[in-house]
Backbone atoms as SQL, in Angstrom:
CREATE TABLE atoms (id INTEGER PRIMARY KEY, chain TEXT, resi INTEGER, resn TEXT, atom TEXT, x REAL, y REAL, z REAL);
INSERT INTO atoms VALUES
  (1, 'A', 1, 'UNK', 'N', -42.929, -62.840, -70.527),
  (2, 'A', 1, 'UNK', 'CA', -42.237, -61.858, -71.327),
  (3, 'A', 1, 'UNK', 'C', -41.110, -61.254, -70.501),
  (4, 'A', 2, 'UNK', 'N', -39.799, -61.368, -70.968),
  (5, 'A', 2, 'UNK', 'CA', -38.898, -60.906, -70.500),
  (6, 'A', 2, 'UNK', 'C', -38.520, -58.971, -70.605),
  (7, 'A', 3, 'UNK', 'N', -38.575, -58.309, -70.088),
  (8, 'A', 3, 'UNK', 'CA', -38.226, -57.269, -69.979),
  (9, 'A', 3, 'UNK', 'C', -36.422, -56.917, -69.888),
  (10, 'A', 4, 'UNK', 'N', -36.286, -55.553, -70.572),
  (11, 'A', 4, 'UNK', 'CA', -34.871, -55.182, -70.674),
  (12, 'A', 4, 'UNK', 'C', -34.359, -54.840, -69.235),
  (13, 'A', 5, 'UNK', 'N', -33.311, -55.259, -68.942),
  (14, 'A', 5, 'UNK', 'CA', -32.727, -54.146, -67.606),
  (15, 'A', 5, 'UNK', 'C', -31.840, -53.998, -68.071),
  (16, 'A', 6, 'UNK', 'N', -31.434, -52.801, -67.062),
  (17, 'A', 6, 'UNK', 'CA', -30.381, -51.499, -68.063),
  (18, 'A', 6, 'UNK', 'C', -29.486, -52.079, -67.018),
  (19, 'A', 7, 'UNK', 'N', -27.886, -52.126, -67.579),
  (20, 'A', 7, 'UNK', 'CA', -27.039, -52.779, -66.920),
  (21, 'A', 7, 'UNK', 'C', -25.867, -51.552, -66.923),
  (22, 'A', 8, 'UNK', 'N', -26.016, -51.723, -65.192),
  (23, 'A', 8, 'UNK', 'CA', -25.127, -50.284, -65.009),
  (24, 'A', 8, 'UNK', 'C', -23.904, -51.010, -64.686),
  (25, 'A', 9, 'UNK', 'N', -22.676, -49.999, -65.033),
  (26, 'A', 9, 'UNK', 'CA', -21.078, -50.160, -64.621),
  (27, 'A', 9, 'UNK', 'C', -20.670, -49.445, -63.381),
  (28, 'A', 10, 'UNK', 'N', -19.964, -50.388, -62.663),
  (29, 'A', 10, 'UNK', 'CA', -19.717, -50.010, -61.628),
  (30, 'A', 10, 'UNK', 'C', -18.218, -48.613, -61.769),
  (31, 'A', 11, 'UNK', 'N', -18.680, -47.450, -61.892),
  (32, 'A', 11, 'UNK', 'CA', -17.298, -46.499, -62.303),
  (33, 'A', 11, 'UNK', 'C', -16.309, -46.686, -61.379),
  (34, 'A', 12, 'UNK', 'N', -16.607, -46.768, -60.034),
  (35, 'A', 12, 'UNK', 'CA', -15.261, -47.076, -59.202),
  (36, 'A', 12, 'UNK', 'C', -13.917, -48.316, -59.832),
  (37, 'A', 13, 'UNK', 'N', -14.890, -49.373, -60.217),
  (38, 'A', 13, 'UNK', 'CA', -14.167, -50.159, -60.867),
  (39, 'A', 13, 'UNK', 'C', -13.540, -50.127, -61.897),
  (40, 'A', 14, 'UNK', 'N', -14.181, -49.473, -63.130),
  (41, 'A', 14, 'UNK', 'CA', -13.941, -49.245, -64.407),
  (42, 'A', 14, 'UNK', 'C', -12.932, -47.745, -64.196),
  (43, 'A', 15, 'UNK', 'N', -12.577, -47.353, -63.016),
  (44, 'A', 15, 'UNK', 'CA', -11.576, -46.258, -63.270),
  (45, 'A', 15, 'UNK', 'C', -10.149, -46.793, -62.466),
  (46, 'A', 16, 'UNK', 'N', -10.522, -47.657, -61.921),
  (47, 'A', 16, 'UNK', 'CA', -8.956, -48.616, -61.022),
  (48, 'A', 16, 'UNK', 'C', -8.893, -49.335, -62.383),
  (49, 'A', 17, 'UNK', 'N', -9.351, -49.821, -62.654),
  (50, 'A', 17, 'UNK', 'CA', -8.895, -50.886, -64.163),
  (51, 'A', 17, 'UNK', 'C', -8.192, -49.583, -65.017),
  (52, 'A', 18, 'UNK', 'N', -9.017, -48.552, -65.011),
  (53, 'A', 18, 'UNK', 'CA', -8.341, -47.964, -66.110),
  (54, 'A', 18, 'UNK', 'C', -6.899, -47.163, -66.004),
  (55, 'A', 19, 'UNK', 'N', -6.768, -47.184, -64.231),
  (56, 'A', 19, 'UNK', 'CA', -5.640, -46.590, -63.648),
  (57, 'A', 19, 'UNK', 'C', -4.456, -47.810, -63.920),
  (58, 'A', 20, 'UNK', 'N', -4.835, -48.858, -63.550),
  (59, 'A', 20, 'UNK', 'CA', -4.054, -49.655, -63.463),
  (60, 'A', 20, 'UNK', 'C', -2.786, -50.384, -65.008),
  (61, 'A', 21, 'UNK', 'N', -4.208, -49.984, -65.963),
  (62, 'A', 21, 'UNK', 'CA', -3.895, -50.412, -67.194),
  (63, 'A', 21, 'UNK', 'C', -2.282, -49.156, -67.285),
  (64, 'A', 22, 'UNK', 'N', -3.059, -47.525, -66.921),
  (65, 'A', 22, 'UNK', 'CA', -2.153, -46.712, -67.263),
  (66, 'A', 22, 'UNK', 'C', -0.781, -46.561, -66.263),
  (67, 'A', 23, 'UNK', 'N', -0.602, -47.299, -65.422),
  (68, 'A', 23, 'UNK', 'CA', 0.404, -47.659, -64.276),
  (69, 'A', 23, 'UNK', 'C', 1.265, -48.653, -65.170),
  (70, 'A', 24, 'UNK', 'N', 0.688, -49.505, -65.797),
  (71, 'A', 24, 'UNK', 'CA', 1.148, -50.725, -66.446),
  (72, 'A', 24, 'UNK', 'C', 2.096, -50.398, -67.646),
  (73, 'A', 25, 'UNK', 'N', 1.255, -49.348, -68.665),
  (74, 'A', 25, 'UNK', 'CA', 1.741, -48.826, -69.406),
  (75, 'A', 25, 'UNK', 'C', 3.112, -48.123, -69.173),
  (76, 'A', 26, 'UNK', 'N', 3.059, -47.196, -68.369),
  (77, 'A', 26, 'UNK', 'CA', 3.918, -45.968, -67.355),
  (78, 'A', 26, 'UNK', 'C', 5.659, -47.105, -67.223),
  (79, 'A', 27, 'UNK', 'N', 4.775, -47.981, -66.357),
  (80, 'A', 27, 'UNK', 'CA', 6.009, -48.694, -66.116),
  (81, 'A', 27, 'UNK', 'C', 7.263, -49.518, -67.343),
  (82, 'A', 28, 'UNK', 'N', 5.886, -50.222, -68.168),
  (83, 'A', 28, 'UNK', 'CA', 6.295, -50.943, -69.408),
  (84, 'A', 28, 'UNK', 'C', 6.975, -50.141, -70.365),
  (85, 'A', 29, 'UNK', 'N', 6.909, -48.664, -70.953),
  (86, 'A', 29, 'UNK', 'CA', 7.391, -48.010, -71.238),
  (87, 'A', 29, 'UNK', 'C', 8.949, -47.570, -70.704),
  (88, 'A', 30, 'UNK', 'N', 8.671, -47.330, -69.311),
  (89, 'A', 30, 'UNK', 'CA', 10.374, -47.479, -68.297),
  (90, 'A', 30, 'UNK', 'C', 11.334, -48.010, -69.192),
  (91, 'A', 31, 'UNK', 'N', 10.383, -49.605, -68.734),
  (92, 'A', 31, 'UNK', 'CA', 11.568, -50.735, -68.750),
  (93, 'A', 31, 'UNK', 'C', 11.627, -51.127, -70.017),
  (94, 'A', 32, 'UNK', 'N', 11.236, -50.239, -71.110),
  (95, 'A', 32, 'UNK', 'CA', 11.861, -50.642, -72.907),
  (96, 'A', 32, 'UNK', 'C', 12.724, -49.353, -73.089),
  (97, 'A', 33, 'UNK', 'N', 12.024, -48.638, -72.660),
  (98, 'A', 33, 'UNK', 'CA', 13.546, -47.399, -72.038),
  (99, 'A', 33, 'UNK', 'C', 14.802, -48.247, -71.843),
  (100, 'A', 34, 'UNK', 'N', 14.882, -48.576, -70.758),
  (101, 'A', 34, 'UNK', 'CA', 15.937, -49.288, -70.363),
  (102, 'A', 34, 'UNK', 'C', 16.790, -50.134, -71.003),
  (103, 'A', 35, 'UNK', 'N', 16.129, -51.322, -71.438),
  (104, 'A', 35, 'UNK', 'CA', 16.334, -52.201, -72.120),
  (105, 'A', 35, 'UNK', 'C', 17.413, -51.793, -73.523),
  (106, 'A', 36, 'UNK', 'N', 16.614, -50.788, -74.186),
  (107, 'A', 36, 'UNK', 'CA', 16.627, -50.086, -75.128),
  (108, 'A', 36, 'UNK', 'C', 18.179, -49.199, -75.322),
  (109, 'A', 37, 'UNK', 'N', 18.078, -48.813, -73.897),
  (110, 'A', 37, 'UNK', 'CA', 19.323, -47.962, -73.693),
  (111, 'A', 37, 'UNK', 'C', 20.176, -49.200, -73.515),
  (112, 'A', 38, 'UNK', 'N', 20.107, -49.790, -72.501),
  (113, 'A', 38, 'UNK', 'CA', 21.495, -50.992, -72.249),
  (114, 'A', 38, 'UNK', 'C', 22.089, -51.197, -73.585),
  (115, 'A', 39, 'UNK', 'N', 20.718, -51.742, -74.586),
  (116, 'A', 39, 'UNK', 'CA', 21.548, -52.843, -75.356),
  (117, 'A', 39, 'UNK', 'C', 22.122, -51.910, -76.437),
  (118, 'A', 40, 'UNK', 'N', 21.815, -50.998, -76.795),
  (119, 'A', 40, 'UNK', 'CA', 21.888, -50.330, -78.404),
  (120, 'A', 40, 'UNK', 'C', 23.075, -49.101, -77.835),
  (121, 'A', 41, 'UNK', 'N', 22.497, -48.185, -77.229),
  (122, 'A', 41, 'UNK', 'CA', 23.332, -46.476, -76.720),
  (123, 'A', 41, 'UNK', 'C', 23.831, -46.914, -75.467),
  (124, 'A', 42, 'UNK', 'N', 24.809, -46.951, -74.834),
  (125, 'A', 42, 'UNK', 'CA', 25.289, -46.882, -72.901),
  (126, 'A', 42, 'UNK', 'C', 25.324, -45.617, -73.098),
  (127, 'A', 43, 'UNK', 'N', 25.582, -44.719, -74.223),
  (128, 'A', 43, 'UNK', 'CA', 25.461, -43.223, -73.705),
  (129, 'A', 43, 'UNK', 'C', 23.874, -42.892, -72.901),
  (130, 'A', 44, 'UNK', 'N', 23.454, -43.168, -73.697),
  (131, 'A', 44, 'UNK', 'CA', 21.852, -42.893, -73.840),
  (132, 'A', 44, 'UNK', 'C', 20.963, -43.436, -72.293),
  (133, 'A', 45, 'UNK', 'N', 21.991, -44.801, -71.709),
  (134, 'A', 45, 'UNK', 'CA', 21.526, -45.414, -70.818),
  (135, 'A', 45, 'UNK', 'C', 21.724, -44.176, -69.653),
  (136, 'A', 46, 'UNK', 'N', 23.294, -43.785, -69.712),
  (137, 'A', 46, 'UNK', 'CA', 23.643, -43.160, -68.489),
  (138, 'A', 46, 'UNK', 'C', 22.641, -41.641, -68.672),
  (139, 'A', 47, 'UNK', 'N', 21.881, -41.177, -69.771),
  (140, 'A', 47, 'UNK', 'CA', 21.286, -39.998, -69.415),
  (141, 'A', 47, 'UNK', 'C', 19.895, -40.324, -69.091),
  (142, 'A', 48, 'UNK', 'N', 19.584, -41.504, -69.530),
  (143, 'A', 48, 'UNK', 'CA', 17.895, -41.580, -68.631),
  (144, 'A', 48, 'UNK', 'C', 18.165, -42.013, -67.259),
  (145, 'A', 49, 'UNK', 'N', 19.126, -42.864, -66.858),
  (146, 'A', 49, 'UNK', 'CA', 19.696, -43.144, -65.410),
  (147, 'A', 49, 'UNK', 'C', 19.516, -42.100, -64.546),
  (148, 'A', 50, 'UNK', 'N', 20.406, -40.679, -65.067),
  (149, 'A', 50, 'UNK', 'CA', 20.339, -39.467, -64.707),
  (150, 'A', 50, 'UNK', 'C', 19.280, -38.951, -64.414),
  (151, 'A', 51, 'UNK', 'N', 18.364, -38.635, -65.700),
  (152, 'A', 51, 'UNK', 'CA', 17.032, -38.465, -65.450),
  (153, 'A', 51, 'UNK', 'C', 16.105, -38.834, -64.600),
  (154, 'A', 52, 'UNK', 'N', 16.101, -40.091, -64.265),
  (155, 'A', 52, 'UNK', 'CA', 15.454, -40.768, -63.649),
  (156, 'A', 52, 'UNK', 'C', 15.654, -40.514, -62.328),
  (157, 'A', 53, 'UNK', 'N', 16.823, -40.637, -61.866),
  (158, 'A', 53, 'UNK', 'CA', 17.348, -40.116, -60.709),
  (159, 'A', 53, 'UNK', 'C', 17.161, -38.650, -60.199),
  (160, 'A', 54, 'UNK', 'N', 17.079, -37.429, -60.871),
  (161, 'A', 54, 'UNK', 'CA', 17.130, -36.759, -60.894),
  (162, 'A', 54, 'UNK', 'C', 15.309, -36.150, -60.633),
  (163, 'A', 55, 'UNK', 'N', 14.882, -36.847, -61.387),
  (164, 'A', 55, 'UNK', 'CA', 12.941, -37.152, -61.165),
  (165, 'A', 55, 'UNK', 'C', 13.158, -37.152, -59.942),
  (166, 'A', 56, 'UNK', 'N', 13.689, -38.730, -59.426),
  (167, 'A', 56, 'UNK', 'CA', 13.279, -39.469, -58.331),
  (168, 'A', 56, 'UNK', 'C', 13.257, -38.002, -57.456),
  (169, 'A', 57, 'UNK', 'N', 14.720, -37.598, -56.872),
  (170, 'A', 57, 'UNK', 'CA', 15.455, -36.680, -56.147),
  (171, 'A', 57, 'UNK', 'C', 14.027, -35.043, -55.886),
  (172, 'A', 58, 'UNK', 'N', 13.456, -35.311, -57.093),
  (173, 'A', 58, 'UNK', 'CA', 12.941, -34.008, -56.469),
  (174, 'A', 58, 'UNK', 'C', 11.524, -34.465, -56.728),
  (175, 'A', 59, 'UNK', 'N', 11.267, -35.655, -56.751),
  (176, 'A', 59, 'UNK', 'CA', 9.818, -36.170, -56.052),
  (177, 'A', 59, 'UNK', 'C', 9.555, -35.987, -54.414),
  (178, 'A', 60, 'UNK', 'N', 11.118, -36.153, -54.075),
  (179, 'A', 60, 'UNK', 'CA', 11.282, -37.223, -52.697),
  (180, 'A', 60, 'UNK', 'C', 11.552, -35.383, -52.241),
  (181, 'A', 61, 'UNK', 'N', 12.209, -34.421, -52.765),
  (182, 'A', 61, 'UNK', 'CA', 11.812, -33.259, -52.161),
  (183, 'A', 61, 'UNK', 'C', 10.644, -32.245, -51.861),
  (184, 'A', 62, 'UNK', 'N', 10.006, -32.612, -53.497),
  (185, 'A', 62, 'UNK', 'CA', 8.464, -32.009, -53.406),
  (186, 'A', 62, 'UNK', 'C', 7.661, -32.576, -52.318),
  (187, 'A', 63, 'UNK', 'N', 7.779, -33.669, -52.383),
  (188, 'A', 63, 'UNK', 'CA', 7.144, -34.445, -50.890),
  (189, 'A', 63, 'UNK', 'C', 7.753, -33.844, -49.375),
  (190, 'A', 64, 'UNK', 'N', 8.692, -33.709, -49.127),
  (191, 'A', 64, 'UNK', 'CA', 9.284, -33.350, -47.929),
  (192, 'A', 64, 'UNK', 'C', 8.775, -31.613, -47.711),
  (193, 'A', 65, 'UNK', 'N', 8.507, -30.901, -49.177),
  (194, 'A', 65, 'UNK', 'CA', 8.125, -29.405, -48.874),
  (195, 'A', 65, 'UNK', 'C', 6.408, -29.857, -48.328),
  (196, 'A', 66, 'UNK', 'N', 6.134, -30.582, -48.791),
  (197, 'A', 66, 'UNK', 'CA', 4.713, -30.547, -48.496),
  (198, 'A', 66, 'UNK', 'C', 4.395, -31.293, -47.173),
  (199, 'A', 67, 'UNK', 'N', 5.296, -32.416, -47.020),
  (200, 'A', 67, 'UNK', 'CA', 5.010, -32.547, -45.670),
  (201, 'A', 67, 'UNK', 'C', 5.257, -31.364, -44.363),
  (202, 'A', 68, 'UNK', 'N', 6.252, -30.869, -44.588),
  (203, 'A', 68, 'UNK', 'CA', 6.647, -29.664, -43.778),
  (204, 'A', 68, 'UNK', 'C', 5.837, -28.747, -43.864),
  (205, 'A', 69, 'UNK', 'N', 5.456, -28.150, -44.930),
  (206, 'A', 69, 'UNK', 'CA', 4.521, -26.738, -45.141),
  (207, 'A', 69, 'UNK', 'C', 3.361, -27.434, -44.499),
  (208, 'A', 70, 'UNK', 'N', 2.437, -28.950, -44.209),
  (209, 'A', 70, 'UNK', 'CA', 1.437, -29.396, -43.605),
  (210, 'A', 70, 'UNK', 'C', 1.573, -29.197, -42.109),
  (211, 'A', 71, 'UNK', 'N', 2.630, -29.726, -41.784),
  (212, 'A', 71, 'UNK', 'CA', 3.533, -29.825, -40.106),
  (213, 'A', 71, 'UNK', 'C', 3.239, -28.294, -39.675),
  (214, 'A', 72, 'UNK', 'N', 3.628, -27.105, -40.375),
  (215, 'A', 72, 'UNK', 'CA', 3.886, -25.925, -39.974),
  (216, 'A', 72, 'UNK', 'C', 2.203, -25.619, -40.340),
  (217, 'A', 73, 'UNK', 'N', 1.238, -25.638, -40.744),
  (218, 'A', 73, 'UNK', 'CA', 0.367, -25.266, -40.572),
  (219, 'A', 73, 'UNK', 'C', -0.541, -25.755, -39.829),
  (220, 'A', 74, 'UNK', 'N', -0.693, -26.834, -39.293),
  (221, 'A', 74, 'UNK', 'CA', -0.932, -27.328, -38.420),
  (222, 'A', 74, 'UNK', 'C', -0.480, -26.639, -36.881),
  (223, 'A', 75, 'UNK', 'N', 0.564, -26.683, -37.144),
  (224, 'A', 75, 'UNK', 'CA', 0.920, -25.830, -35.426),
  (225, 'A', 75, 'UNK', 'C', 0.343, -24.680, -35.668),
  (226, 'A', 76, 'UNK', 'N', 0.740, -23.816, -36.786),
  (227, 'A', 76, 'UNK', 'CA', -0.357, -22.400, -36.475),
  (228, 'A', 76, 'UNK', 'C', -1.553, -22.401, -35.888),
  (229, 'A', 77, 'UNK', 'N', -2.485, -23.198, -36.715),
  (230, 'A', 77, 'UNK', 'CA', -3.991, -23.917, -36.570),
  (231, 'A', 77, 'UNK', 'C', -3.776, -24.238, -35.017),
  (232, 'A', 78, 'UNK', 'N', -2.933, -24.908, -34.081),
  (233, 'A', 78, 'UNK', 'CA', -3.038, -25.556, -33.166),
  (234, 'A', 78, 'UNK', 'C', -3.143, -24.145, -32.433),
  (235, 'A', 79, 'UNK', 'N', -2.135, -23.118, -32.039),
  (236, 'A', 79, 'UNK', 'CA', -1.431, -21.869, -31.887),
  (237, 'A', 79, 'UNK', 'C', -3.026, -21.082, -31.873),
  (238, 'A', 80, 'UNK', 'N', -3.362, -20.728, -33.188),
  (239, 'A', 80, 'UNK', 'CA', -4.714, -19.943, -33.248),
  (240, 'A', 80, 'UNK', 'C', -5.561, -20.442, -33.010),
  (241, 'A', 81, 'UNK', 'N', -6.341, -21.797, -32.012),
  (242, 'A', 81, 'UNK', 'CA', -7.019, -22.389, -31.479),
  (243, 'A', 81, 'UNK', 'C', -6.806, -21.937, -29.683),
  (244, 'A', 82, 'UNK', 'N', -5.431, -22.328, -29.469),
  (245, 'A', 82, 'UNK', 'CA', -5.280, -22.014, -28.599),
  (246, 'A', 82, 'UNK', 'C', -5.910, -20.359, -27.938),
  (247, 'A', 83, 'UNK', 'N', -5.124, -19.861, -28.615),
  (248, 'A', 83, 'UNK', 'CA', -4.939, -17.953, -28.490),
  (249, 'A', 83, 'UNK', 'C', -6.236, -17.725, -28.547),
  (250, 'A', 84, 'UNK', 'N', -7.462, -18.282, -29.046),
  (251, 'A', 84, 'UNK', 'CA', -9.093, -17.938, -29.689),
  (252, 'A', 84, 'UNK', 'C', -9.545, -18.666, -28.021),
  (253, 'A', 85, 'UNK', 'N', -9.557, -19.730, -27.312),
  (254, 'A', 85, 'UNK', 'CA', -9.623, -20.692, -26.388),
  (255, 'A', 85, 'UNK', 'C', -9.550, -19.831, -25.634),
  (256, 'A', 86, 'UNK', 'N', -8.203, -19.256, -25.203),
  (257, 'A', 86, 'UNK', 'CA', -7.857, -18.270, -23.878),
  (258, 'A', 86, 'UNK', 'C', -8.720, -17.131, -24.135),
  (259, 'A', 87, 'UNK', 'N', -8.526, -16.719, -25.010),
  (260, 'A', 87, 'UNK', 'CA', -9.567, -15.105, -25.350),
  (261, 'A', 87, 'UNK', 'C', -10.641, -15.477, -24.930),
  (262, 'A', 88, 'UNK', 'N', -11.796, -16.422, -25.243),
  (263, 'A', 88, 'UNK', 'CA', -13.050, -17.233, -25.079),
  (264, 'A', 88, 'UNK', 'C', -13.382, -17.017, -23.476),
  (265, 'A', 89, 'UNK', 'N', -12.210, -17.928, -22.594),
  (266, 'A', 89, 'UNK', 'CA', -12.191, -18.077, -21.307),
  (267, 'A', 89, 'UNK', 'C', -12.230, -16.711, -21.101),
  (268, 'A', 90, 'UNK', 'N', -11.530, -15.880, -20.681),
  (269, 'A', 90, 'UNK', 'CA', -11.022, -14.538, -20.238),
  (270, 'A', 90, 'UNK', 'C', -12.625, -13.760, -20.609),
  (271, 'A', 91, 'UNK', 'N', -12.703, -13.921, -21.578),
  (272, 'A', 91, 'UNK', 'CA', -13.840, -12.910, -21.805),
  (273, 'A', 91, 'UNK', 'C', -15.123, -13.484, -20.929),
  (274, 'A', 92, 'UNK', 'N', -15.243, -14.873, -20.596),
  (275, 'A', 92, 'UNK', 'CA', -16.451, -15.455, -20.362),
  (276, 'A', 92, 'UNK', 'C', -16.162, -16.029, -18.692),
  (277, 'A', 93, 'UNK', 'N', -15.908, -15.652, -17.357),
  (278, 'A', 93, 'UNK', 'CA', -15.371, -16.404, -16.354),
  (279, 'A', 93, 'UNK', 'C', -16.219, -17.264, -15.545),
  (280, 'A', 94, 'UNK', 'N', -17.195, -16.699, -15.680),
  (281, 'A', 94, 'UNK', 'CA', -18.475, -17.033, -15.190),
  (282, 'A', 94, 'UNK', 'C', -19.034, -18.164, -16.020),
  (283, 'A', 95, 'UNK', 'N', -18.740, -18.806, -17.108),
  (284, 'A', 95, 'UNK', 'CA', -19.139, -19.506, -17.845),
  (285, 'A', 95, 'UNK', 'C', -19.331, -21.088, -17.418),
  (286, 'A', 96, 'UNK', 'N', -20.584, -22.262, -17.303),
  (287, 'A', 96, 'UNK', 'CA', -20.068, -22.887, -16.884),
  (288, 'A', 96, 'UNK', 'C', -19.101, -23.801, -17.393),
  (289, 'A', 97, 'UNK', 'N', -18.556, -24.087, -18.579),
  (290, 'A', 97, 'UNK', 'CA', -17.633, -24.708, -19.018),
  (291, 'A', 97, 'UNK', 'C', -15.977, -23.805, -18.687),
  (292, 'A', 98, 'UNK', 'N', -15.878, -22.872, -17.951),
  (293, 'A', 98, 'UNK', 'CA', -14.876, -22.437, -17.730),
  (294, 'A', 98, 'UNK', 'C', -14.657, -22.544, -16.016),
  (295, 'A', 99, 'UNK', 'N', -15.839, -22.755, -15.640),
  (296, 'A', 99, 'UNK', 'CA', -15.917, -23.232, -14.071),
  (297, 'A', 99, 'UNK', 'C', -15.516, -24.470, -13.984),
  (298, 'A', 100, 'UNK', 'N', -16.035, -25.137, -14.729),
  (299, 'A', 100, 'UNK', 'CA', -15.579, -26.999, -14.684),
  (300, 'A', 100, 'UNK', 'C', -14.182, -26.705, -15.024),
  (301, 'A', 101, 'UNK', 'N', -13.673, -26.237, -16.275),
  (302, 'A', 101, 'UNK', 'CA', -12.401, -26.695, -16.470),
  (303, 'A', 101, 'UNK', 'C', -11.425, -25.684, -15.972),
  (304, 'A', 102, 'UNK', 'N', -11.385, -25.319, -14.700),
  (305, 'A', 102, 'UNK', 'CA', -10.674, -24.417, -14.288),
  (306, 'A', 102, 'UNK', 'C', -9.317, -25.166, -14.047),
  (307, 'A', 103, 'UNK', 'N', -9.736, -26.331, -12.849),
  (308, 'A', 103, 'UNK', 'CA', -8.164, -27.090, -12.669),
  (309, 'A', 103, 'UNK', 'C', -7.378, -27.720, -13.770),
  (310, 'A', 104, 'UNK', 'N', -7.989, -27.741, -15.005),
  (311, 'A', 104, 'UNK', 'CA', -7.652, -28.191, -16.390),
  (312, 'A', 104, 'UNK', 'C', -5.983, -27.200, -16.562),
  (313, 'A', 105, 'UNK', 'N', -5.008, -27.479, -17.260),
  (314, 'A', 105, 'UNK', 'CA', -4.287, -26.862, -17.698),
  (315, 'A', 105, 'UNK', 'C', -4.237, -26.951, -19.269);
């Protein structure tokens, strides 16, 4: 006698398929944009051109604020590690991890 097994989906998979489908879409949509504009409106072409460009332009800036605002918090973090480190030492001299790393700079 054969018994049922319950047949599970792997979700990792079934959500890249489903990303991918909507990447596919995303793009395919673009390029009937395009198409669309070339052949019928050139007005129409040069304002999604624009658009598009104009997307691009402050993708490529939103990215650059966020890499920077990461960069700069990071050095703080580095900064208030430090400053917490020296306080640590100073308060503790006798310590033996401050005996070992004395010749340390």
């Amino acid at each position: 006698m054969n018994t049922p097994t319950r047949i599970t989906t792997n979700t990792f998979a079934s959500r890249r398929d489903h990303e991918a489908r909507t990447l596919t879409a995303v793009i395919a949509g673009v390029c009937l944009i395009a198409l669309v504009c070339a052949v019928v409106v050139p007005a129409l072409d040069h304002l999604v051109n624009l658009a598009l460009i104009t997307l691009a332009g402050l993708l490529a800036l939103a990215a650059a604020a966020r890499w920077g605002a990461r960069w700069m918090r990071e050095r703080r973090e580095d900064r208030a590690d430090a400053i917490t480190a020296a306080a640590w030492r100073a308060a503790r001299p006798h310590h033996p991890a401050v005996i070992e790393n004395a010749g340390v700079a």
